[in-house]
N, C-alpha and C positions, 0 to 999 in steps of 0.2 A: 904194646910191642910183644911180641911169640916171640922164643929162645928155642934153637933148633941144637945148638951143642946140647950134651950132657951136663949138668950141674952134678955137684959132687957136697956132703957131707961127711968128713971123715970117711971117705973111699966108699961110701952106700949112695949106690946112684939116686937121683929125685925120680926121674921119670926115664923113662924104656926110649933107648937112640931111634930118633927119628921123630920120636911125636913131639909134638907142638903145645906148646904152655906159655898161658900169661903172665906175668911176673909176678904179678900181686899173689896168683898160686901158686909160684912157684918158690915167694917166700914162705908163705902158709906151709909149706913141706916143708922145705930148711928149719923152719925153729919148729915144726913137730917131731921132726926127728932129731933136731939137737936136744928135745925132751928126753924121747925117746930114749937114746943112749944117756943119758944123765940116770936115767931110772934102772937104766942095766946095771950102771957103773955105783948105783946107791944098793944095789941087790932086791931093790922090788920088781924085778923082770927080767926072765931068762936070757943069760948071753946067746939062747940058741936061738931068741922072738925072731921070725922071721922080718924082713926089711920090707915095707910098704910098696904094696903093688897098686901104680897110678895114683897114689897119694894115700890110698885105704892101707892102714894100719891095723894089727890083730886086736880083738875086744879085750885082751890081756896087757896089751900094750897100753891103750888106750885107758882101762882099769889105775895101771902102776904109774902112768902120767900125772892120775889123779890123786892119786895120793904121796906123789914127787912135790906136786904142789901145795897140798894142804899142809907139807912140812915145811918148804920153804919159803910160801908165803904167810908170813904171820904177820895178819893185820892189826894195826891200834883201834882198839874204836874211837869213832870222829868226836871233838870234846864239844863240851857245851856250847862253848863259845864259836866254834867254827860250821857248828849244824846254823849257830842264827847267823853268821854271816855267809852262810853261803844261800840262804832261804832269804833273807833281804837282796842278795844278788840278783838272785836268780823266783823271784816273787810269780811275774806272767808265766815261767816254766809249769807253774803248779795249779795255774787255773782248772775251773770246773765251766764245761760248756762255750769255750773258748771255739770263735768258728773263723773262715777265711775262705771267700770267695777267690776260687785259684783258677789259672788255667797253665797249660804248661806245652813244651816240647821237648818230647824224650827221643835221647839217643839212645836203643837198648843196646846192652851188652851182651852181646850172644856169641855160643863157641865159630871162633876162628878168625871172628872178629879183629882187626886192627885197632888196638885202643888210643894207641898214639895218634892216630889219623883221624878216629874220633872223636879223641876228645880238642884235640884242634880243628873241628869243623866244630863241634858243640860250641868251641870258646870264639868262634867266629860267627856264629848267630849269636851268643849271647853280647855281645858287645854292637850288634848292628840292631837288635832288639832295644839294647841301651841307650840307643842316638835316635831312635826313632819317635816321633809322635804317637802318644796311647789314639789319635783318632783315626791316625791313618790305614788301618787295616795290618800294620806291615806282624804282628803278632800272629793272626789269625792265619796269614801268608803262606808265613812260616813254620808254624802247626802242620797246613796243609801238603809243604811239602816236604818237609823234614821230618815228622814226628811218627816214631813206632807204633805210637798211643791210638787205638780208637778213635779216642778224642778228635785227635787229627783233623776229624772231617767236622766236626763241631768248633773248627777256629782253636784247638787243646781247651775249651771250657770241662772244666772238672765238676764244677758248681761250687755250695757251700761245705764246705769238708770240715768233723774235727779231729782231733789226733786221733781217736780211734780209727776212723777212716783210710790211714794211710801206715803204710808201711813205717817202723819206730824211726829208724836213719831217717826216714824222709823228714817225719813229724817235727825233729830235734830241730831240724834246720829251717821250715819253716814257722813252725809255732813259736809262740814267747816271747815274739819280737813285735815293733811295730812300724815296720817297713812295709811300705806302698809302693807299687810298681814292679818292674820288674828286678828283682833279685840281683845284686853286683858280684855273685857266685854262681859257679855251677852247684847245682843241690846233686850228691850223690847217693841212689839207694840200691838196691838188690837187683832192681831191675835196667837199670843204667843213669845213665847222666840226664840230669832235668834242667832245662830253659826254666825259670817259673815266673809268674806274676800273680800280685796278690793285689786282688782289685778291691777290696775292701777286708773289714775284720770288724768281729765282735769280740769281747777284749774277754768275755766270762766273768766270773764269781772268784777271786782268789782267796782262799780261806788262811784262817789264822797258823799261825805256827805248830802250836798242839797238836792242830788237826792233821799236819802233814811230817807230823816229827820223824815218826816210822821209813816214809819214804825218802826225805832229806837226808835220814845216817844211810841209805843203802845206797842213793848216791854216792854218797863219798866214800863208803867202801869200795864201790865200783871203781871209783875213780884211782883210787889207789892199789886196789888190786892191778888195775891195770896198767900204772905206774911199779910196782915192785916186780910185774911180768916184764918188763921194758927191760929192765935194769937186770934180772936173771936172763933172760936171754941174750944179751950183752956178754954178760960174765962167761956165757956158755960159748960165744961166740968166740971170743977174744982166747980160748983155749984149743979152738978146733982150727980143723984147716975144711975150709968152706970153697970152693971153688964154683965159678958159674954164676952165682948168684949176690947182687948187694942188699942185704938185711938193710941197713942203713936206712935203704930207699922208703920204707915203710911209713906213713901216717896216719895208719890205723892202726887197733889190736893187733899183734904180731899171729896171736892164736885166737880164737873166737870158740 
């Protein structure tokens, strides 16, 4: 859905009356600029910074943001005990050479785009995708006539892919798992909304704990940074007067 009023932070408009923004950007601008003023109001950046034009912010802003957060967010490091249960959790996430015969139908997301209307056409192949026999063709169909991809005209064969291969959002959602068929999700990445089926899989090499120790604790710093970003912006929110726009609605990174 596009939002055609002005949205409003603390009386600094999001975007210039009359133009056209999707929501999921037009949260991305609300909680950079509830940053924003957070970092004037802490004295890392001029009360004169000027207010973002089309969502672009001053390199000084942008600067005092980051160091708004490296004070406020102070992370634990993850304990012993939670790096190995989250690494027994999550074991196929850490494979070596791990592959998946895919093909897919994408909806792109492109400016001006209706998402709404997107992604309930996407959620209405994916569910006719779902009911359908893998021999019938009705995949390949649907590729042919739905899909932004390429692919498209090859029935969405992607081939054998492994997570280097593909965009990281994409990766997360299909890798690591061991689900055949078609997907009972939309897969969302950068480039839009994916139909997917994974017609086969090679499971890889998953190496011992030692060996992946490094990348286990950055997960869960991540994971937690991005949990204490939630929860400050929140706080930022519940003091501001936010107009035009529901933060709330979010289920991704609020800031990226």
């Amino acid at each position: 859905m596009l939002t055609t009023t002005i949205a409003h932070v603390n009386g600094v408009a999001l975007h210039a009356a009359g133009e056209q923004i999707e929501e999921e950007a037009l949260r991305q601008r609300a909680c950079s600029e509830l940053l924003r003023q957070a970092a004037q109001r802490g004295g890392l950046l001029s009360p004169d910074d000027p207010a973002p034009q089309a969502g672009v912010m001053s390199g000084a802003a942008s600067e005092a943001i980051e160091q708004l957060l490296d004070r406020r967010l102070v992370l634990p490091e993850p304990s012993e005990e939670a790096c190995r249960r989250h690494y027994e959790a999550n074991r196929q996430g850490y494979a070596h050479g791990e592959r998946v015969l895919l093909r897919h139908v994408l909806f792109a997301v492109t400016p001006g785009v209706d998402v709404k209307a997107l992604r309930h056409k996407a959620e209405g192949v994916l569910l006719a995708l779902r009911c359908a026999t893998p021999q019938d063709g009705a995949f390949a169909e649907a590729a042919a006539q739905w899909s932004n991809c390429p692919s498209g005209r090859q029935g969405g064969e992607l081939g054998w892919l492994g997570r280097e291969d593909c965009a990281p959002e994409f990766a997360r959602e299909v890798f690591g798992t061991q689900e055949i068929g078609v997907l009972p999700r939309l897969v969302h990445s950068r480039f839009g909304l994916h139909v997917v089926e994974a017609l086969a899989r090679e499971r890889g090499e998953v190496p011992g704990f030692e060996q992946v120790r490094a990348a286990v604790q950055l997960s869960l710093r991540q994971r937690a940074w991005v949990t204490m970003l939630r929860q400050y912006l929140l706080l930022l929110a519940a003091d501001a007067c936010i107009e035009g726009v529901l933060l709330e609605a979010a289920d991704t990174p609020l800031v990226q």
